[in-house]
Backbone bond lengths (Angstrom), bond angles and torsions (degrees), N, CA, C in turn:
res aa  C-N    CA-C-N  psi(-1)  N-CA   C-N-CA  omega(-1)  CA-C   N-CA-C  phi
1 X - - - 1.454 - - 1.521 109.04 -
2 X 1.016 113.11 134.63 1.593 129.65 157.33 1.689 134.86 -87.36
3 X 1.082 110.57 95.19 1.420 106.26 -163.83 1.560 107.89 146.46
4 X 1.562 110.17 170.97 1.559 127.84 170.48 1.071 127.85 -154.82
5 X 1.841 109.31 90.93 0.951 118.87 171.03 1.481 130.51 -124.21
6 X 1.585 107.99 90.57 1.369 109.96 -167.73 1.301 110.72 -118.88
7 X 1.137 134.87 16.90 1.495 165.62 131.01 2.007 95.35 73.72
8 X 1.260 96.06 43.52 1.638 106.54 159.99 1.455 99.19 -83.57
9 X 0.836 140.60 -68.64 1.763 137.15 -120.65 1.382 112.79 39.39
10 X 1.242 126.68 49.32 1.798 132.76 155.74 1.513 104.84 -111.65
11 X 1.355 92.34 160.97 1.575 94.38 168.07 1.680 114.48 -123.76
12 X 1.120 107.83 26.87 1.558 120.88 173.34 1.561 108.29 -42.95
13 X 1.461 114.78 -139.24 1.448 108.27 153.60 1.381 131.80 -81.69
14 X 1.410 112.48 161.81 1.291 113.08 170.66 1.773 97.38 90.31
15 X 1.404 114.93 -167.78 1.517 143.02 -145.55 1.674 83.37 -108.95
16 X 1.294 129.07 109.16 1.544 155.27 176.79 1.421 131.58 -144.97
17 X 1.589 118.96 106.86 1.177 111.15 -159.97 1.707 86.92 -156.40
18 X 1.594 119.05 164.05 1.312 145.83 -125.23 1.443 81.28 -113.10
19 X 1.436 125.49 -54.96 1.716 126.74 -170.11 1.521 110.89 -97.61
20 X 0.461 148.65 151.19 1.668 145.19 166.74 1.371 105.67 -64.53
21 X 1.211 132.59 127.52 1.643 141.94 166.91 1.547 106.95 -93.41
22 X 1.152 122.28 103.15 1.563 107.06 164.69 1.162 125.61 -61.17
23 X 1.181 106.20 150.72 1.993 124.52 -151.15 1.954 82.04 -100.10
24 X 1.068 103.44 133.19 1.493 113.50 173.87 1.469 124.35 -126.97
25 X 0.970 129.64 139.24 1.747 114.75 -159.24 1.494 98.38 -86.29
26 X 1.358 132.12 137.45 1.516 139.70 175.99 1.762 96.01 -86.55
27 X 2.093 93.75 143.20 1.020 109.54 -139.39 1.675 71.58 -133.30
28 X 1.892 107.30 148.09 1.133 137.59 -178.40 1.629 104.42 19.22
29 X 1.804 90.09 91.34 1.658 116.19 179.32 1.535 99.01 -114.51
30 X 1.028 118.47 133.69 1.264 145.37 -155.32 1.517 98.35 -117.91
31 X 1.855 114.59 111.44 0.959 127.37 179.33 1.600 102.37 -95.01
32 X 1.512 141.60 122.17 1.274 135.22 169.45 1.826 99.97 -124.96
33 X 1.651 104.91 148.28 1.364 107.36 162.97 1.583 103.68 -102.74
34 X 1.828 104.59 154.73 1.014 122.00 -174.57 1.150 90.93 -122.80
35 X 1.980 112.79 142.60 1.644 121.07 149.56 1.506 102.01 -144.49
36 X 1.429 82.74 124.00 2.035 86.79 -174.90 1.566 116.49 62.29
37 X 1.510 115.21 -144.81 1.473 110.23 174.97 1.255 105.57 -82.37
38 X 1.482 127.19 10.89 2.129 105.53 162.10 1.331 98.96 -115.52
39 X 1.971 78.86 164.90 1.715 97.39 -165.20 1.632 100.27 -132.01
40 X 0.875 124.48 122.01 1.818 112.46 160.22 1.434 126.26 -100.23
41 X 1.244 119.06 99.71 1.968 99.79 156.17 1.513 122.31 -30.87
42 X 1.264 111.89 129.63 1.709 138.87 -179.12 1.531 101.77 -94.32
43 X 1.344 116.41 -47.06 1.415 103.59 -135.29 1.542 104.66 173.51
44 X 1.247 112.65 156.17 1.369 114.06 166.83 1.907 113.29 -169.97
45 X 1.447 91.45 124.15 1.125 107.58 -165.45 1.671 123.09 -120.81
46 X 1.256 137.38 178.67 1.580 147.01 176.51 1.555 88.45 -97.84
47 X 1.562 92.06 160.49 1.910 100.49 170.75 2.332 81.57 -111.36
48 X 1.244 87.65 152.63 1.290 122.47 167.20 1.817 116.89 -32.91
49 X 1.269 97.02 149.87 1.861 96.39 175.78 1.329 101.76 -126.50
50 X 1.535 106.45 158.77 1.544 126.23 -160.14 1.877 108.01 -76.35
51 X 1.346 79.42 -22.09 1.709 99.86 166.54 1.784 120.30 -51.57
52 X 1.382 76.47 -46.11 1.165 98.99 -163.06 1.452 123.32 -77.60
53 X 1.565 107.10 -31.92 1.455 127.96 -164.13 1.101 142.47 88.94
54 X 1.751 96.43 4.24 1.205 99.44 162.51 1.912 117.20 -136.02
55 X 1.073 106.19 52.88 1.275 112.57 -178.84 1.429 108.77 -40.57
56 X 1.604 122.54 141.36 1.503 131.32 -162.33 1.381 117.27 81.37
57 X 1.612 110.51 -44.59 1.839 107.76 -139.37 1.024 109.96 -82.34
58 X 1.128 127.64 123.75 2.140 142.08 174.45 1.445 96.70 -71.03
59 X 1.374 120.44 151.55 1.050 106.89 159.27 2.023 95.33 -148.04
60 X 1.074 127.43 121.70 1.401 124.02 -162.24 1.863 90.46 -120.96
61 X 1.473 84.39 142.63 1.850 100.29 165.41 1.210 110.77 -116.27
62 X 1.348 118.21 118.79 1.479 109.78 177.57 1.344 129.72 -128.89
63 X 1.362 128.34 -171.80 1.506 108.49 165.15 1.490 77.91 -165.14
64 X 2.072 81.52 138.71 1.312 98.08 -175.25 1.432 133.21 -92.53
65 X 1.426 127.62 157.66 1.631 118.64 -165.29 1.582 115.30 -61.67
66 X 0.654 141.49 165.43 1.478 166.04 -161.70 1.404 92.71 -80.61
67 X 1.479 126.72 -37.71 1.509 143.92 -178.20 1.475 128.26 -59.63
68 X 1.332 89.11 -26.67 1.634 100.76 -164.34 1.600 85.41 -98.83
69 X 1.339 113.27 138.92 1.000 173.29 -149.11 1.633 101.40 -92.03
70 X 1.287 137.73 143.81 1.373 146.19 153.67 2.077 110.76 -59.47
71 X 0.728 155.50 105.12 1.094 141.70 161.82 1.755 116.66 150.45
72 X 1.169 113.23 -162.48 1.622 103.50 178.80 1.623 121.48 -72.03
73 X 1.105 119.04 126.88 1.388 158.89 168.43 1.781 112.50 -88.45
74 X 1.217 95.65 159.93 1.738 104.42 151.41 1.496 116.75 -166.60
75 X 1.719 108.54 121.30 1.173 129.36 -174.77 1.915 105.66 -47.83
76 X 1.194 116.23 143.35 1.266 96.96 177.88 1.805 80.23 -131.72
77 X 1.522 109.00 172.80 1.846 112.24 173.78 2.012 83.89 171.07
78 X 1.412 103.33 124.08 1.611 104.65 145.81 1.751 97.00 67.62
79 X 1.030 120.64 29.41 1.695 132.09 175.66 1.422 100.81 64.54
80 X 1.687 134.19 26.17 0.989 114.45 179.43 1.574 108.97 -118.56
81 X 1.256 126.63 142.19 1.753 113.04 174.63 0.996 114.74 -108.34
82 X 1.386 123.39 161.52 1.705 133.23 171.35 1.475 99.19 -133.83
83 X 1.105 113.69 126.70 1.747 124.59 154.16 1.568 121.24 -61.79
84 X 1.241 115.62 124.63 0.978 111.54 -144.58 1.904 91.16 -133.55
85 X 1.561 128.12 163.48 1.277 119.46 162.96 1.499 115.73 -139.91
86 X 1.518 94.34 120.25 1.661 93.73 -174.86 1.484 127.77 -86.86
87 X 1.503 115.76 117.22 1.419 87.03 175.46 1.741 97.01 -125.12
88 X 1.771 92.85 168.28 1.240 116.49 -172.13 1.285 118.89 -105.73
89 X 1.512 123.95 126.86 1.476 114.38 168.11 1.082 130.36 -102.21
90 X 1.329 119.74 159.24 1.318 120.29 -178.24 1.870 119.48 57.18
């Protein structure tokens, strides 16, 4: 999400501000896995509408390259990472 609207007006912790900012869903976020110095694009998707019920939520289907490797990874999407562990079957 883009925006801050948590309708405190504090500035304690967290996202606090005087006007209301509308929260807007971020649009074509680009999920890539990283291992070591390579990276692949997965996917790229919209986050969710409030309409909808799921305001924010990505939800990506993917399948991974032939490249990637058995072992630790990390999901990257929207400057954020997750460690991730790949395994392979068969």
């Amino acid at each position: 999400m883009d925006g801050c609207d948590d309708g405190t007006g504090q500035s304690v912790l967290g996202c606090a501000v005087d006007e209301p900012e509308p929260e807007v869903p971020m649009t074509d976020v680009t999920l890539s896995i990283r291992q070591g110095d390579r990276s692949w694009p997965l996917g790229t998707e919209d986050a969710g509408l409030a309409e909808d019920g799921e305001l924010g939520q990505i939800t990506w289907t993917v399948r991974l390259p032939e490249q990637v490797d058995a072992g630790r990874a990390t999901l990257v999407a929207a400057e954020q990472e997750l460690p991730v562990v790949v395994r392979r079957s068969g």
